[in-house]
C-alpha positions as CSV (number, residue, x, y, z in Angstrom):
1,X,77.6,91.2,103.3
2,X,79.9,91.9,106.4
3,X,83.4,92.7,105.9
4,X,85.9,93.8,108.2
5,X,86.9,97.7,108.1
6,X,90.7,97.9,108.5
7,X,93.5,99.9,106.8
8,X,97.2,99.5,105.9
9,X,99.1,102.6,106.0
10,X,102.7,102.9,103.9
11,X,105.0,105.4,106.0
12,X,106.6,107.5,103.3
13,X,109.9,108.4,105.5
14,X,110.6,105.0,106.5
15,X,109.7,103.4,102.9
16,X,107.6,100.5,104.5
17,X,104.1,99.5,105.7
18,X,103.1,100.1,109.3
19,X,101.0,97.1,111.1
20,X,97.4,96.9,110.1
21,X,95.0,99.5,110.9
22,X,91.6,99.4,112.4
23,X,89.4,103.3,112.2
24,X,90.2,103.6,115.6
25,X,94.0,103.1,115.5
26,X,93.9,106.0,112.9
27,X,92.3,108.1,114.7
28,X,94.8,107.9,117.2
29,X,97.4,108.2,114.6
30,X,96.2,111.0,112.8
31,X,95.8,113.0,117.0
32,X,99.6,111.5,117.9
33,X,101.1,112.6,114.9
34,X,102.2,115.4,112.8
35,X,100.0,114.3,110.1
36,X,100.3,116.2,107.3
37,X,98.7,114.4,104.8
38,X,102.3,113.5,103.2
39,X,103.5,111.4,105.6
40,X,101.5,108.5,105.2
41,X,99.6,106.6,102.3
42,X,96.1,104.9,103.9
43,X,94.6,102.1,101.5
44,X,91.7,100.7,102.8
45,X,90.7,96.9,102.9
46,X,88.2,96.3,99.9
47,X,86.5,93.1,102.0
48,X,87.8,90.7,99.1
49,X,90.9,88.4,98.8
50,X,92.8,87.4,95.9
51,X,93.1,83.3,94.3
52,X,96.1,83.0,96.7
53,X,94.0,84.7,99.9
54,X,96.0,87.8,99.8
55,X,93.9,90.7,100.9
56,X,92.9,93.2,98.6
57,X,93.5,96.5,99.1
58,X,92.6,100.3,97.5
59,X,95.4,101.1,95.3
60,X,96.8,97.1,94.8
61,X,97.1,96.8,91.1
62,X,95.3,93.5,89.8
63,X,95.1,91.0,87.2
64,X,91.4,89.6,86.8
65,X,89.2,87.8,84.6
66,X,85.6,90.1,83.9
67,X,83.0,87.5,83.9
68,X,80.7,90.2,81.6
69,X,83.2,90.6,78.9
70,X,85.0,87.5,79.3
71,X,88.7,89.4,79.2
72,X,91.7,89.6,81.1
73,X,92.1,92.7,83.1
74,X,95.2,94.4,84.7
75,X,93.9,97.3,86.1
76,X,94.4,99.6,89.9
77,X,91.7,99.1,92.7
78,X,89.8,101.9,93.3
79,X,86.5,103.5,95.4
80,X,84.2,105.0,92.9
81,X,81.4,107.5,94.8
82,X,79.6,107.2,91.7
83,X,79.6,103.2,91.2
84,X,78.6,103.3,94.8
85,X,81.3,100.3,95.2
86,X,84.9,99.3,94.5
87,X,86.3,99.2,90.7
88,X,89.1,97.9,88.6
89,X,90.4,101.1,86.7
90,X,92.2,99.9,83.5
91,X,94.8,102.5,82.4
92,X,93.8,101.3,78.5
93,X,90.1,101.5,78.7
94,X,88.2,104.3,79.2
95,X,85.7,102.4,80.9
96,X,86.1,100.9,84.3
97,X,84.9,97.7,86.1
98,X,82.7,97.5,89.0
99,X,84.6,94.8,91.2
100,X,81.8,92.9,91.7
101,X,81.7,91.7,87.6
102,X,84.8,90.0,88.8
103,X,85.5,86.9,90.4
104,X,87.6,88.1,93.3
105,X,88.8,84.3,93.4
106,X,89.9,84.4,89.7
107,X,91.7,87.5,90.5
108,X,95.7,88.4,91.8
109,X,97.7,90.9,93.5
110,X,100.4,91.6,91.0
111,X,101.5,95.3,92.8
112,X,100.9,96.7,96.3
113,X,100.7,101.0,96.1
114,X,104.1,100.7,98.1
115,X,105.3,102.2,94.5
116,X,102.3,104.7,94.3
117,X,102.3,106.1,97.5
118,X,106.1,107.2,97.4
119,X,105.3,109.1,94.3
């Protein structure tokens, strides 16, 4: 599967996203700036969209339907290192969801990190 590498990027002193973000744009953020790690938030594109073609991002909280367990889900998009892919993280479950036991058509954007990232 090919997906396209991009990035948003939530500018914590303006309170707002920037334009989209390929590697190589932040690159040349990260060398123009004063980065210092608290100035920005970077989510990264997860390749999927949502039922209403919204793109998915790391950090956008989500309603879905799990195929395997046939429930409703609301959970936050994360990378998991040891999933080797993305996941649904459900704040009530101890146990998390490998995104690809969801439908990303059945699923929905509900919350960008906008709130997350200012935190």
């Amino acid at each position: 599967m090919n997906r396209e590498i991009k990035f948003r990027v939530w500018d914590r002193c303006l309170n707002q996203y920037m334009k989209y973000f390929s590697i190589d744009d932040l690159l040349i953020l990260d060398a123009a700036t004063r980065y210092d790690g608290k100035s920005f938030c970077i989510q990264e594109y997860t390749g999927f969209k949502d039922k209403n073609d919204r793109e998915v991002y790391e950090g956008d909280r989500v309603k879905a339907y799990n195929m395997q367990s046939e429930v409703f889900i609301d959970g936050i998009i994360q990378w998991s290192q040891k999933e080797g892919g993305w996941i649904l993280q459900d704040p009530t479950s101890p146990k998390n969801v490998s995104f690809c036991d969801i439908i990303a058509d059945n699923c929905e954007v509900v919350d960008e990190q906008a709130q997350r990232c200012n935190s």
